[in-house]
N, C-alpha and C positions, 0 to 999 in steps of 0.2 A: 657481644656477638655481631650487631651494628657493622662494624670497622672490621669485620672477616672479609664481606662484601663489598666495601667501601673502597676498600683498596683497590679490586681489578678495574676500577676505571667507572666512570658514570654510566648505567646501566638505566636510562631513561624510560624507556619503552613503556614500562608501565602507567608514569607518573605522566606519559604525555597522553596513553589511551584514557586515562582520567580526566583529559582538558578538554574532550569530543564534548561534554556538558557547556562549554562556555561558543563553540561556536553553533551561530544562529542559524538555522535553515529558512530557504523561502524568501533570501533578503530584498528583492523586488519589488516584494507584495507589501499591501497593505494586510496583517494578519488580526483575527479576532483570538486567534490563540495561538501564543509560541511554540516552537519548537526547537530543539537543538538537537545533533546529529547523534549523542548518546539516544536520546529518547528513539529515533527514531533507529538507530540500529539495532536495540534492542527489541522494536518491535516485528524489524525486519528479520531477526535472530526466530522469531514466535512464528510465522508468516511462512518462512523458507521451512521451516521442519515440517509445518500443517503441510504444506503441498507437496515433500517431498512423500509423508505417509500415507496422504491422499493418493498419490501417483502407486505407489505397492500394496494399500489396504484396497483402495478402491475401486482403482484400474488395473490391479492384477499386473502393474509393470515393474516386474522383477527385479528386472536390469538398472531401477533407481540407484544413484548414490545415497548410500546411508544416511539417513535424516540428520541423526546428530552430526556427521563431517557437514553438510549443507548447513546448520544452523551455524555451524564454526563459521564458516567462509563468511555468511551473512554478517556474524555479528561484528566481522572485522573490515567489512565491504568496504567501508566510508574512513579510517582509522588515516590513511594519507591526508585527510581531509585537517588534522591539529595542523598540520602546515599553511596548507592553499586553500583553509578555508571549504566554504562549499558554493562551488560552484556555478550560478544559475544556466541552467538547462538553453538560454536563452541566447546567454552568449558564448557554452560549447559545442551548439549548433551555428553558430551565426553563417559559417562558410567552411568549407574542406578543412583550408589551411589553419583554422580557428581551433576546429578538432582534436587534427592531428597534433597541436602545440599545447592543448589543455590535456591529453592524454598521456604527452611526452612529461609535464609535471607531473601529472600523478604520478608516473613511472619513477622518477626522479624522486618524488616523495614517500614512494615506497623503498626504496633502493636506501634512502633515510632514516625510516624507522627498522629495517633488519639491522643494519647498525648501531642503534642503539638497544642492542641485545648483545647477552654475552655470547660469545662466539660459539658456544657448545649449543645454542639451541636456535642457534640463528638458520638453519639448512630447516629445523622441521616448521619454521614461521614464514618462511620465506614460497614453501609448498603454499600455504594458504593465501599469504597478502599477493602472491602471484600465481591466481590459481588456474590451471592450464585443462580442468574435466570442462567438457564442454559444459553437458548437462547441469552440474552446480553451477555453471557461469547463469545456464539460464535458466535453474528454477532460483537463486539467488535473483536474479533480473526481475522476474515475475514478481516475488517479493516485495522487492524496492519499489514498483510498478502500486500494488495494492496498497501499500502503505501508502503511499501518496495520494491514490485515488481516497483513500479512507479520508486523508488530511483535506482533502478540496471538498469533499462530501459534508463533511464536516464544517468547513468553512463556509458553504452554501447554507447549508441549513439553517447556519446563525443569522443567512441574511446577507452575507461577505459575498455580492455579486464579482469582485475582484476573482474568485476562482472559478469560473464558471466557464471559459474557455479551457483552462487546464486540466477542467475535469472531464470536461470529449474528449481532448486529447490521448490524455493518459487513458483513459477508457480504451480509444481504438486502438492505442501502442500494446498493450497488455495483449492483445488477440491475435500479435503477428511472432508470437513470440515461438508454438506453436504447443501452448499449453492451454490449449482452450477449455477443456475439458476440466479440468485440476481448477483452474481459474474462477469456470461458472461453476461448478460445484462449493468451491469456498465463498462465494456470494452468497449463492442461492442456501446455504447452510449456514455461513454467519454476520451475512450481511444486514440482518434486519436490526440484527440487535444492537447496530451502531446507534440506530435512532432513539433509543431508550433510555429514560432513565433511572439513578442505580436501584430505585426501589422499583420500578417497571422491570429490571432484570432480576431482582428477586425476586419479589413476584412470578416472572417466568420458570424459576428454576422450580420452583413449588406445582407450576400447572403439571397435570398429567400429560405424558406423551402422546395421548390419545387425541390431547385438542389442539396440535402441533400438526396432525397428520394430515390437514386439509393441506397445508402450506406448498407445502412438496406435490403434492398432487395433483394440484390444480394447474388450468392452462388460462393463468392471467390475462395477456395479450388478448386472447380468442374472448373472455368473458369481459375485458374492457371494448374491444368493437362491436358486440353486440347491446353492449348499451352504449354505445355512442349511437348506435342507427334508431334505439328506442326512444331515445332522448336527443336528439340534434340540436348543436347549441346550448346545452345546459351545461351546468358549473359541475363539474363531478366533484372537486375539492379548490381549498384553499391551498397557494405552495407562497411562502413568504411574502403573502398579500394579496397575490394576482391569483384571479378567477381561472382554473383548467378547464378547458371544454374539451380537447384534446389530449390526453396525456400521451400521444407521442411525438407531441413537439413539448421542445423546454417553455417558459415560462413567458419566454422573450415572441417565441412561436415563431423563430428562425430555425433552429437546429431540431436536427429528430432526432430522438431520443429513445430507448428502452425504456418503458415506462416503471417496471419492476426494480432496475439498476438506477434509476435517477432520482427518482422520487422516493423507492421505499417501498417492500412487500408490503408492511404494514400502514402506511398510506393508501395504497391500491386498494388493500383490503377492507381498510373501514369507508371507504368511497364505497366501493363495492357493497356494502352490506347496508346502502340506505341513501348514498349520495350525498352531496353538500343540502344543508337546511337552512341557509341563509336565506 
């Protein structure tokens, strides 16, 4: 059966979105944990469908693209990348012309892999790896955005000061996208539970919904300033060594910061319910 197929010619396409696992993301950085572009497009794949059911379940915006075409697009965002690699963010901003010549590869790179399809399914691949709906470009964008933010978050936490401009960054990029709403609702819904672990999320699944409901309703910020004026100069917590007195400057106490988004609801919260005891 093999050699039915074999014959119309080398039909790659598959066996190279296979090879997105061998290339490395992030290659710049010093990382405390790998990543490579399968992993991350498939998380990008999870990401772009939440925010697209977010945007019709939750904001009542109708006119979304269908979750599942979004999760498509996403999962194939980065699929040019078995060629050229993945490219740091760093040097395809360096200058205009930098730009314009790394986007002309990818184009290139795509225009490569509809080719290595057979010709009869090459027009309905070619919709997605060139995808022309505004809106999937940019709740896919948003996507790719949190994902990374998740990955620098992540990289801080362990202590990996190395991402720790990247993670302002991408922070403030994700808010000009103009999915603000979709964006802090997916934070403030499943951002806490990055900082947990696997038996701290079981654990959560078992708690009642009932002891989840302060979470959502409280006004953080407003309850961290009035114990800043009650306590001036005291340690509210511990963040990777260094003493917060402030939590809306980062750690460095150059950059300001949202204290809920940098640190952690559940940081915030157990500061809040007694303060650092050191």
């Amino acid at each position: 059966m093999m050699n039915i197929y074999v014959k119309n010619g080398m039909n790659s396409f598959v066996a190279l979105a296979y090879r997105l696992r061998l290339i490395p993301r992030w290659v710049l950085m010093r990382n405390n944990f790998s990543e490579n572009v399968a992993e991350h497009s498939h998380s990008v794949a999870i990401i772009a469908h939440l925010l697209a059911t977010i945007r019709i379940t939750v904001f009542g915006k109708d006119d979304t693209p269908s979750p599942d075409k979004v999760a498509m697009a996403a999962t194939l965002h980065d699929l040019n990348e078995v060629f050229i690699g993945d490219l740091p963010a760093t040097t395809k901003t360096y200058d205009e012309e930098m730009l314009a010549q790394c986007k002309k590869l990818e184009e290139l790179a795509i225009k490569k892999l509809i080719n290595t399809l057979p010709p009869v399914l090459r027009n309905a691949y070619e919709g997605l790896l060139f995808e022309t709906d505004c809106e999937i470009k940019k709740i896919v964008k948003a996507a790719d955005l949190l994902d990374a933010y998740i990955k620098c978050a992540n990289e801080c936490a362990s202590g990996n000061r190395e991402f720790a401009v990247a993670k302002e960054q991408i922070y403030e990029k994700m808010f000009t996208l103009g999915l603000n709403e979709e964006i802090e609702y997916f934070l403030n819904t499943f951002g806490e539970c990055f900082e947990l672990t696997i038996d701290e999320l079981q654990s959560e699944i078992r708690k009642p919904v009932a002891e989840h409901m302060d979470t959502a309703d409280r006004d953080w910020n407003e309850e961290l300033r009035i114990w800043m004026k009650q306590n001036e100069s005291a340690t509210l917590f511990l963040y990777q060594g260094v003493s917060i007195t402030n939590p809306f400057m980062d750690e460095t106490g150059r950059y300001e910061v949202d204290p809920v988004t940098y640190y952690g609801v559940g940081t915030i919260r157990t500061a809040l319910g007694g303060g650092y005891k050191g």
